[in-house]
NUTI-425748 format. One record per residue (C-alpha): x, y, z. Coordinates in Angstrom, 3 decimals. Layout:
BEGIN
NODE X Y Z
...
END
This chain:
BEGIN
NODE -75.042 23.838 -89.667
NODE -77.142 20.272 -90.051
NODE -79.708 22.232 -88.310
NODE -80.045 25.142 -91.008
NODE -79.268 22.360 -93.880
NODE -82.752 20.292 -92.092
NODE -84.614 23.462 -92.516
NODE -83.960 23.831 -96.330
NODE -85.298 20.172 -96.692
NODE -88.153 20.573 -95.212
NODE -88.529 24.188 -97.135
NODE -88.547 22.209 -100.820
NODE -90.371 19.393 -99.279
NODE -93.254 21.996 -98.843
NODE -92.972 23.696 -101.607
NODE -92.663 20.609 -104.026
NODE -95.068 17.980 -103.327
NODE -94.418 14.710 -104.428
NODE -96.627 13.536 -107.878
NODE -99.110 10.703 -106.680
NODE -99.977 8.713 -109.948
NODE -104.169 7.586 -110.113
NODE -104.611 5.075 -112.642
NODE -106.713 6.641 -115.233
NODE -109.978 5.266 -116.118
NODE -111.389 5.170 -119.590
NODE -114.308 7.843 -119.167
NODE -111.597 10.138 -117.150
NODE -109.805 12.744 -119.051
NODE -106.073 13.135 -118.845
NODE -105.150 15.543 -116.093
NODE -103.989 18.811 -117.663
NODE -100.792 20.266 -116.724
NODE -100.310 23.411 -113.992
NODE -100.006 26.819 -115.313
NODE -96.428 28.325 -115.715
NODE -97.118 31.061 -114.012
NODE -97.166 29.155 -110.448
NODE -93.758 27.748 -111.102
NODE -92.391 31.280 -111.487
NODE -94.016 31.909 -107.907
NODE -92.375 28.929 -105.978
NODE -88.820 29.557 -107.676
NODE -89.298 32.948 -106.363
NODE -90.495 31.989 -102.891
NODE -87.074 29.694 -103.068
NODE -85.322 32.409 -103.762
NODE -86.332 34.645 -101.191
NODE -86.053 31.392 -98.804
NODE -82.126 30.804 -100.325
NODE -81.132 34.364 -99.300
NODE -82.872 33.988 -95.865
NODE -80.670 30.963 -95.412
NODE -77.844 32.419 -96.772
NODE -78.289 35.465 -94.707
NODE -79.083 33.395 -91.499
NODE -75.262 31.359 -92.366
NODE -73.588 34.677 -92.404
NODE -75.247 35.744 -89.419
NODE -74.281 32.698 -88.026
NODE -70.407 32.589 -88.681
NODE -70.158 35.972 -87.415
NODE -71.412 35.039 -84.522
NODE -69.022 31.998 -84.038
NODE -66.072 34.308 -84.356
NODE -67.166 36.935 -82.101
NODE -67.699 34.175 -79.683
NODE -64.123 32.356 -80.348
NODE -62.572 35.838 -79.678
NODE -64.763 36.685 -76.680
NODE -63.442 32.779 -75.528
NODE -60.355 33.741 -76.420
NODE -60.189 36.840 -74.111
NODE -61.683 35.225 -71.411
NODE -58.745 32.208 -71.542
NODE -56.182 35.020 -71.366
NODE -57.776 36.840 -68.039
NODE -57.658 34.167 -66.622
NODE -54.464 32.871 -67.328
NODE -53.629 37.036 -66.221
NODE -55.354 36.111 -62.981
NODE -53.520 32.661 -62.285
NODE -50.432 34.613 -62.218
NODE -51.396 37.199 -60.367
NODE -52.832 35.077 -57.675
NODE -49.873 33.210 -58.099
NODE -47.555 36.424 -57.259
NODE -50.360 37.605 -54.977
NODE -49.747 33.897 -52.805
NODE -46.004 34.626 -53.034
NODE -46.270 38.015 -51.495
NODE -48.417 36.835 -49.082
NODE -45.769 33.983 -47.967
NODE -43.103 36.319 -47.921
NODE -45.257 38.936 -45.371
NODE -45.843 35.935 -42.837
NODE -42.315 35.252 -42.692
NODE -41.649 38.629 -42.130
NODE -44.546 38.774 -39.500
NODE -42.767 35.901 -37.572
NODE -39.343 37.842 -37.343
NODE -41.077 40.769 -36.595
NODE -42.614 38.462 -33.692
NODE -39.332 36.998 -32.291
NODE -37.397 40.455 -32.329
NODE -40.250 41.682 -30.591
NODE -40.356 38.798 -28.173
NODE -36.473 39.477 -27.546
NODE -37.037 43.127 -27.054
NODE -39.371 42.362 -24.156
NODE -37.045 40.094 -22.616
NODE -34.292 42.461 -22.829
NODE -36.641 45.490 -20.906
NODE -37.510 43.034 -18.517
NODE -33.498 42.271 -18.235
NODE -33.211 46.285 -17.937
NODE -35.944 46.466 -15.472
NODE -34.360 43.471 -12.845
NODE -30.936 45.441 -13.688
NODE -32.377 48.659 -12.372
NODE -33.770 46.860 -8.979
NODE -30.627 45.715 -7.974
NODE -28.807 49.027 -8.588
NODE -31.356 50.634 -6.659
NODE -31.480 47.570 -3.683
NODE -27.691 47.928 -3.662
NODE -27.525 52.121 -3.708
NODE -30.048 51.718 -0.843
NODE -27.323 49.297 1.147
NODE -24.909 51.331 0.453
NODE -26.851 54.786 2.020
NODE -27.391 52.386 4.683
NODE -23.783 51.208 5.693
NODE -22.829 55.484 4.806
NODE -25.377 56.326 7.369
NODE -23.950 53.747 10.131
NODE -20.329 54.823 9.253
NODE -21.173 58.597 9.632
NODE -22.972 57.636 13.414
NODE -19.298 55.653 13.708
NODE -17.530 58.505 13.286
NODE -19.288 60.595 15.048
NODE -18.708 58.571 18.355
NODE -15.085 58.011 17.270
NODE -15.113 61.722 17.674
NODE -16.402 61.868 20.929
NODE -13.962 59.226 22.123
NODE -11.399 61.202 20.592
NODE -12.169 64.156 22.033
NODE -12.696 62.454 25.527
NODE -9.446 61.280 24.625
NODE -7.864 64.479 24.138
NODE -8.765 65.654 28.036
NODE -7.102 62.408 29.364
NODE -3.950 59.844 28.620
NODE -5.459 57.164 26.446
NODE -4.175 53.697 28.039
NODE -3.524 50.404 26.260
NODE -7.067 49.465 25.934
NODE -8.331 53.007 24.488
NODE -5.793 52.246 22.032
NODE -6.307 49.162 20.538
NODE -10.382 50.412 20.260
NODE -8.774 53.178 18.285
NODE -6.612 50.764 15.867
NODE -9.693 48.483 15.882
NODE -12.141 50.792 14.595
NODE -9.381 53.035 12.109
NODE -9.582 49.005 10.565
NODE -12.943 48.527 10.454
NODE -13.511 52.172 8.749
NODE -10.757 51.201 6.008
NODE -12.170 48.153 5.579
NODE -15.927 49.325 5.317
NODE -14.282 52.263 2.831
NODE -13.040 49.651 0.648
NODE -16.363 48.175 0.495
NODE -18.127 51.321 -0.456
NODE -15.398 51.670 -2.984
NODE -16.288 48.152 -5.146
NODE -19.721 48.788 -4.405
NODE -19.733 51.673 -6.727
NODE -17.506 50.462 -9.060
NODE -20.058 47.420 -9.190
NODE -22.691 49.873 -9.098
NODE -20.644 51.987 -12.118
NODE -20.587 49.032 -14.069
NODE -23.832 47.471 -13.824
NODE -24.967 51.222 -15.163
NODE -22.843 51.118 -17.909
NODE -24.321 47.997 -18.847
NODE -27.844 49.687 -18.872
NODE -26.875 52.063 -20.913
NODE -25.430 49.625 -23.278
NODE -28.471 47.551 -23.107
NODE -30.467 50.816 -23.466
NODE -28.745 51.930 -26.490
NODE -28.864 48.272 -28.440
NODE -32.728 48.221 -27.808
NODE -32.827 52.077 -29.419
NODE -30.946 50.560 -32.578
NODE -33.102 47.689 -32.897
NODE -36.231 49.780 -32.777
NODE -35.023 52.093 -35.021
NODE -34.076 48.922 -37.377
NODE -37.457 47.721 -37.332
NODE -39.119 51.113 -37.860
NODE -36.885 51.726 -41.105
NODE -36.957 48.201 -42.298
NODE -40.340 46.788 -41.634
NODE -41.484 44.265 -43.926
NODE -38.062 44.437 -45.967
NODE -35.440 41.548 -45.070
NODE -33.642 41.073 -41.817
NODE -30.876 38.851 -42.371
NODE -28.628 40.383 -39.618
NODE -28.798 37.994 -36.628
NODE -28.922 40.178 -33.562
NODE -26.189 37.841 -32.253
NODE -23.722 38.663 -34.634
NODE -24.392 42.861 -34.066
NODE -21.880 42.884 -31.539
NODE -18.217 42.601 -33.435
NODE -14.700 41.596 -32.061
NODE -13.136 44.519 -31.117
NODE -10.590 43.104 -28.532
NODE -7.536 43.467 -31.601
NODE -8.565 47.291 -32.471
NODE -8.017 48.598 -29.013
NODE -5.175 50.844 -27.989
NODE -1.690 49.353 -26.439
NODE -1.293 50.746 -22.914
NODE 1.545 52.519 -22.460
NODE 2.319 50.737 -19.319
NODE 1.870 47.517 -20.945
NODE 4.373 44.673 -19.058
NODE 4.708 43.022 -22.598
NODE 8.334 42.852 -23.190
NODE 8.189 41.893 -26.357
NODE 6.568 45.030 -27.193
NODE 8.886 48.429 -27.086
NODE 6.468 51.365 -26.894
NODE 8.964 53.849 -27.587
NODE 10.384 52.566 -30.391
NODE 7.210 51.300 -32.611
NODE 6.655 51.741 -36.177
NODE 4.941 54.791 -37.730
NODE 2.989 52.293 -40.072
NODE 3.244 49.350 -41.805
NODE 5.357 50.795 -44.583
NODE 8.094 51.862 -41.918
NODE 8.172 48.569 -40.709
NODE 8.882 47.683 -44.210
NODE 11.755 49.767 -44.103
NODE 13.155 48.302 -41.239
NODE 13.134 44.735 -42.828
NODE 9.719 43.392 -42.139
NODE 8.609 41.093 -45.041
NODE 5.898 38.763 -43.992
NODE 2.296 40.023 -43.912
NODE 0.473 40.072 -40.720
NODE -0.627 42.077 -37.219
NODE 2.236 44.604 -36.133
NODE 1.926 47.339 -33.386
NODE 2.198 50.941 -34.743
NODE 2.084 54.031 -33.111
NODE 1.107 57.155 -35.732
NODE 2.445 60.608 -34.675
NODE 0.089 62.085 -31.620
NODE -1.322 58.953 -31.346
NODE -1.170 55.841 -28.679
NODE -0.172 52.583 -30.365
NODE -2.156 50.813 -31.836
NODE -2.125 47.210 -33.736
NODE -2.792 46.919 -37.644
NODE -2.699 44.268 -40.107
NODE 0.269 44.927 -42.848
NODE 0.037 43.882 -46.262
NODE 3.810 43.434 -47.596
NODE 4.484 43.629 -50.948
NODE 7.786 43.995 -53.305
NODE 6.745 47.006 -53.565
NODE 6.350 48.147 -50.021
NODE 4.301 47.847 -46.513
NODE 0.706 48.617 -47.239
NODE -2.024 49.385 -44.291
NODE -5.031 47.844 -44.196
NODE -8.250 49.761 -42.939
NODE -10.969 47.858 -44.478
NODE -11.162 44.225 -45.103
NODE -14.411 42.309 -46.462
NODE -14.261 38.884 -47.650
NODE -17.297 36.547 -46.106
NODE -19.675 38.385 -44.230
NODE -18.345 36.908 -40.413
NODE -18.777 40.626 -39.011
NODE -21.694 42.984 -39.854
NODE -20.911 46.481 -41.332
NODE -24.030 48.329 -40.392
NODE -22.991 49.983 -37.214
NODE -22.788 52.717 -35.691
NODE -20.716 56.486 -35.688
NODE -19.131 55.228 -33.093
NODE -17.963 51.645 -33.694
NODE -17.124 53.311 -37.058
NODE -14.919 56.067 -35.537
NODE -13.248 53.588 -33.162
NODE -12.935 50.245 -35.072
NODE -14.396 46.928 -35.252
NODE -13.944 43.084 -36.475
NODE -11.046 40.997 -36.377
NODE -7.768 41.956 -37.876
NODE -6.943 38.550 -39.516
NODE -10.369 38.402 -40.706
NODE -13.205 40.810 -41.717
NODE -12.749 44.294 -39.787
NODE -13.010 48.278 -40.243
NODE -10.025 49.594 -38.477
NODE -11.628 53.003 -36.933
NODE -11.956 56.472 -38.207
NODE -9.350 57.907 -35.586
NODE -7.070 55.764 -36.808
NODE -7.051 55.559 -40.375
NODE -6.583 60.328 -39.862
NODE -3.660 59.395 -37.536
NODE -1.748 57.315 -40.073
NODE -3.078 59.695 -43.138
NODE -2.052 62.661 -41.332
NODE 1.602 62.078 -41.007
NODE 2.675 63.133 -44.804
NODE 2.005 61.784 -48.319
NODE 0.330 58.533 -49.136
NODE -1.813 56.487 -51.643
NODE -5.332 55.165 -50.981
NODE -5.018 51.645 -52.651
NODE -8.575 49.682 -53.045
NODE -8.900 46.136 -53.967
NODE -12.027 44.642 -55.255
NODE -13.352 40.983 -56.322
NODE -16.333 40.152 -58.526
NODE -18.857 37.095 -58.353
NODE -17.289 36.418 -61.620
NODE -13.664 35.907 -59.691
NODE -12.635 39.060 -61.612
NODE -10.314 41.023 -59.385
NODE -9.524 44.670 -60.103
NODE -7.719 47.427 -58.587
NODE -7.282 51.285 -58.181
NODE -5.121 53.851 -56.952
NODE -6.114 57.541 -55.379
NODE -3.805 60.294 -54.132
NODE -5.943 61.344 -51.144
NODE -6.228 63.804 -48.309
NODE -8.460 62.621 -45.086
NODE -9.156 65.546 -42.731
NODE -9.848 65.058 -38.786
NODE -13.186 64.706 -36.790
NODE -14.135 68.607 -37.100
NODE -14.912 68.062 -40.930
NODE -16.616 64.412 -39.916
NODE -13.412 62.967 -42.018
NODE -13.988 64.171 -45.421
NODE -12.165 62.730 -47.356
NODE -10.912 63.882 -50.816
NODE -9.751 61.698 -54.216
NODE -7.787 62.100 -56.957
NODE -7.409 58.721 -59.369
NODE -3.509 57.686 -59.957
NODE -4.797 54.229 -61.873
NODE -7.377 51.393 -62.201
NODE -9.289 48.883 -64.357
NODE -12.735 50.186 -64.445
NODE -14.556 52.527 -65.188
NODE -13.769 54.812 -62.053
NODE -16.538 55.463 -59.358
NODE -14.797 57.979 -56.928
NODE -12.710 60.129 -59.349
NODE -12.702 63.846 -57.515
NODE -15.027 62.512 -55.043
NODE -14.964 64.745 -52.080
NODE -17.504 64.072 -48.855
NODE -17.663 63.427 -45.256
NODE -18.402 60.061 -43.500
NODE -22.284 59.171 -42.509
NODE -23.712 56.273 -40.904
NODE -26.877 55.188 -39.952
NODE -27.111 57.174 -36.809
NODE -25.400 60.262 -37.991
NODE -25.826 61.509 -41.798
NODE -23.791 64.302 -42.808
NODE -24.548 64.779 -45.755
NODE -27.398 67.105 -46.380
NODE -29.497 66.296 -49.077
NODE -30.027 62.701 -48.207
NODE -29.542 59.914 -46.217
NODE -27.714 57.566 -47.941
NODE -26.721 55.301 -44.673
NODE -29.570 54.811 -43.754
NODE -31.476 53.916 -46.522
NODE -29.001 51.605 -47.982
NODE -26.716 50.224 -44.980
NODE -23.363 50.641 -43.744
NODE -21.133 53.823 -42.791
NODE -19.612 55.579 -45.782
NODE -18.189 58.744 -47.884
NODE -21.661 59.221 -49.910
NODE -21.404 61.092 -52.266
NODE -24.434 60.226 -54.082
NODE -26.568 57.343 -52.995
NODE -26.200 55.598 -56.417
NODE -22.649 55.735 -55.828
NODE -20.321 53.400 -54.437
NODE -20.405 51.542 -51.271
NODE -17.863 48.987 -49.912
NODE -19.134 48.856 -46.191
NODE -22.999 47.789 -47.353
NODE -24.889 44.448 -46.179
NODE -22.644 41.433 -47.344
NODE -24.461 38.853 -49.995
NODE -23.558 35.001 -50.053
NODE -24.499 35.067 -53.683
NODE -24.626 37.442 -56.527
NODE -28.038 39.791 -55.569
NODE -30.637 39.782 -58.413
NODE -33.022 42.633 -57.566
NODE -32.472 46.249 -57.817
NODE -32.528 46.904 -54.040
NODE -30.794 44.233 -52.884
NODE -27.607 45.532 -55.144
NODE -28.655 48.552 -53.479
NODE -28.235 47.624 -50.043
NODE -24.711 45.280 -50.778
NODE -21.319 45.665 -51.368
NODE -21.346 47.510 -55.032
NODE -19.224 49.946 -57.263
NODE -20.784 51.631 -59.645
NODE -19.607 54.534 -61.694
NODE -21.893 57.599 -62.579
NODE -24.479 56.381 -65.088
NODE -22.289 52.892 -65.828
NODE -23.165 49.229 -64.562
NODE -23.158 48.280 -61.386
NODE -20.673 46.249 -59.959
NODE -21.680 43.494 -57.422
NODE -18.958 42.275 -55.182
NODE -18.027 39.371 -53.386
NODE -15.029 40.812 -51.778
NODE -13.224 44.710 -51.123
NODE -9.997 45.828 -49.027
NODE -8.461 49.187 -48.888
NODE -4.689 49.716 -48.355
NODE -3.217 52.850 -47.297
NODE 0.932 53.093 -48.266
NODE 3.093 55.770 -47.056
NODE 5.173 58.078 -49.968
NODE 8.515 58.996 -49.954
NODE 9.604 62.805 -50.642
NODE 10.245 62.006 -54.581
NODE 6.769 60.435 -54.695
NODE 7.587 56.816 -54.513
NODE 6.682 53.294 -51.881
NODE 8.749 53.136 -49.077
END
């Protein structure tokens, strides 16, 4: 702007010269003034010179705010950019990390096919010893035979005799050898195929969950199961009377049990079994689900969910064959029990029907009650996991964790991944413990049980 106003200066300089006064003599004659006709021409030429300038200010200005707003775009790419490179560092971070657990699981993999590999040289070391010590016992009894029948044609004496005795103890003994050699050899082989089958499920893991989060220690994938097995009959327990055990925890309810705990049961066509009783005023409730800190991981397998895992007086799933063989012995309520992060605890009721292994225990509801809006009213579907999805039009357990009745994968889940803390993204309250009725909220949870009580003929607790 002082440019444009030093150009105007020197314009009317120019054009207006200054006067210079000569002292006037007495022969000179007075100087006569300029025509008007050349001040016309110089206003005009200031004119023309005044809308140049004014032209050349408007020009200008227009040009300083098309050059504000061109700065002003370029401030907010690159702010844009900051946070994307920002986001894009973040990523980054986050795919190292996952890099280096990818890494160690690999590096334990390798160690455990190396384990398998030692594992399968000793089997096959001690299956050569033993082909050995077979092939030295056959030649044994092959000359016993010829003694024997040498033996036949004459009296043995004392001597022949004690040979005899002799070598009848060193066959036993050698027998008995053989025998815990292949019970050694048995269990070392069911160890491989253990081994085998936890390096399948790990590869599969890290082929469906690559670059997503692995929380799940690989030392924790192995629940206590020791509390879920079945009683043996012949168990030397006195304390314990097989024959005379409760059908379930609401008969032992009935016969004046009022403290909660672990009682033995034994369901109709069914060994005995222990299970952890819930007793209320109201009655003796089973529990077959328990979840309440994440101490035992829930994404197993169709087995471990069909026979049971955890710990009883803890976190634990108490087995598909069991929960049909109490369900199956008459009338009975499916009782859930849930817990917010908000310590908000609600409940529901279900009359339900659970059918056996040939339908992969489908398992049908009806609501009785509850305090939210319900999320398995008529829900009627068969149990998947992650290594056996029944249900046809997706796969619900494997995509999102844990073995359960799916009926839709934006359903409800109560066996997902447990969260320490309230999840924030989408797929982690995907992947968790959630209830979530169709097209409502979803329900994060901190903690779930389910109950099963027994009904009496009129329709009432035990």
């Amino acid at each position: 702007m002082k440019l444009a106003l030093l150009f105007v200066l020197l314009a009317l300089a120019s054009a207006f010269p200054p006067k210079v006064a000569k002292p006037e003599g007495p022969d000179e004659p007075a100087p006569s003034e300029p025509p008007t006709q050349s001040r016309f021409a110089m206003l005009d030429d200031v004119r023309l010179l005044a809308n140049g300038l004014l032209q050349l200010g408007h020009s200008l200005r227009d040009f300083v705010h098309k050059t504000k707003g061109q700065i002003k775009d370029i401030f907010q790419k690159l702010t844009t950019f900051d946070r994307s490179f920002s986001q894009l560092s973040e990523v980054t971070s986050e795919i190292r990390e996952k890099e280096e657990e990818l890494k160690k699981t690999t590096t334990f993999l390798q160690a455990n096919n190396q384990e398998i590999k030692s594992l399968s040289l000793e089997i096959s070391s001690k299956m050569n010893s033993i082909l050995q010590e077979r092939t030295q016992l056959q030649s044994k009894v092959g000359s016993l035979e010829e003694k024997l029948s040498g033996l036949s044609q004459s009296l043995p004496n004392a001597q022949q005799l004690g040979d005899i005795a002799q070598l009848k103890e060193v066959i036993s003994a050698q027998e008995k050898s053989i025998t815990a050699l292949l019970k050694e050899v048995k269990g070392q082989h069911e160890q491989l195929n253990f081994q085998r089958n936890k390096i399948k499920v790990l590869e599969e893991r890290l082929n469906s969950e690559a670059f997503q989060e692995t929380e799940d220690k690989v030392s924790n994938s192995t629940p206590e199961v020791s509390s879920l097995e079945y009683l043996a009959m012949n168990s030397t327990n006195s304390s314990v009377d097989m024959n005379d055990l409760p059908e379930d925890c609401s008969h032992a309810f009935t016969r004046g049990e009022r403290n909660s705990g672990v009682y033995p049961i034994k369901p109709n066509q069914s060994e005995p079994f222990y299970v952890y009783c819930q007793m209320t005023a109201d009655g003796g409730f089973t529990v077959i689900q328990n979840r309440q800190d994440g101490s035992v991981d829930f994404d197993q397998t169709w087995e471990e969910y069909e026979n049971g895992f955890g710990n009883l007086e803890k976190e634990f799933w108490l087995g598909l064959k069991k929960i049909y063989a109490i369900a199956s012995q008459g009338s009975s309520v499916l009782q859930i029990e849930l817990e917010d992060w908000k310590q908000g605890r609600h409940s529901f009721e279900y009359n339900f029907t659970l059918e056996g292994p040939a339908s992969h225990y489908m398992l049908s509801l009806t609501q009785v009650s509850g305090d939210l809006p319900d999320a398995m009213t008529n829900l009627t579907a068969s149990f998947s996991t992650k290594d056996r999805n029944n249900k046809e039009d997706s796969s619900c357990a494997h995509n999102f964790t844990g073995g359960w009745w799916f009926n839709a994968c934006e359903g409800t889940n109560l066996n997902g991944r447990y969260g320490h803390a309230r999840p924030r993204g989408r797929t982690e309250r995907r992947r968790g413990i959630y209830w979530r009725p169709g097209g409502g909220n979803t329900y994060s949870l901190k903690s779930s049980k389910i109950l099963i009580c027994s009904l009496t003929n009129d329709g009432s607790f035990f």
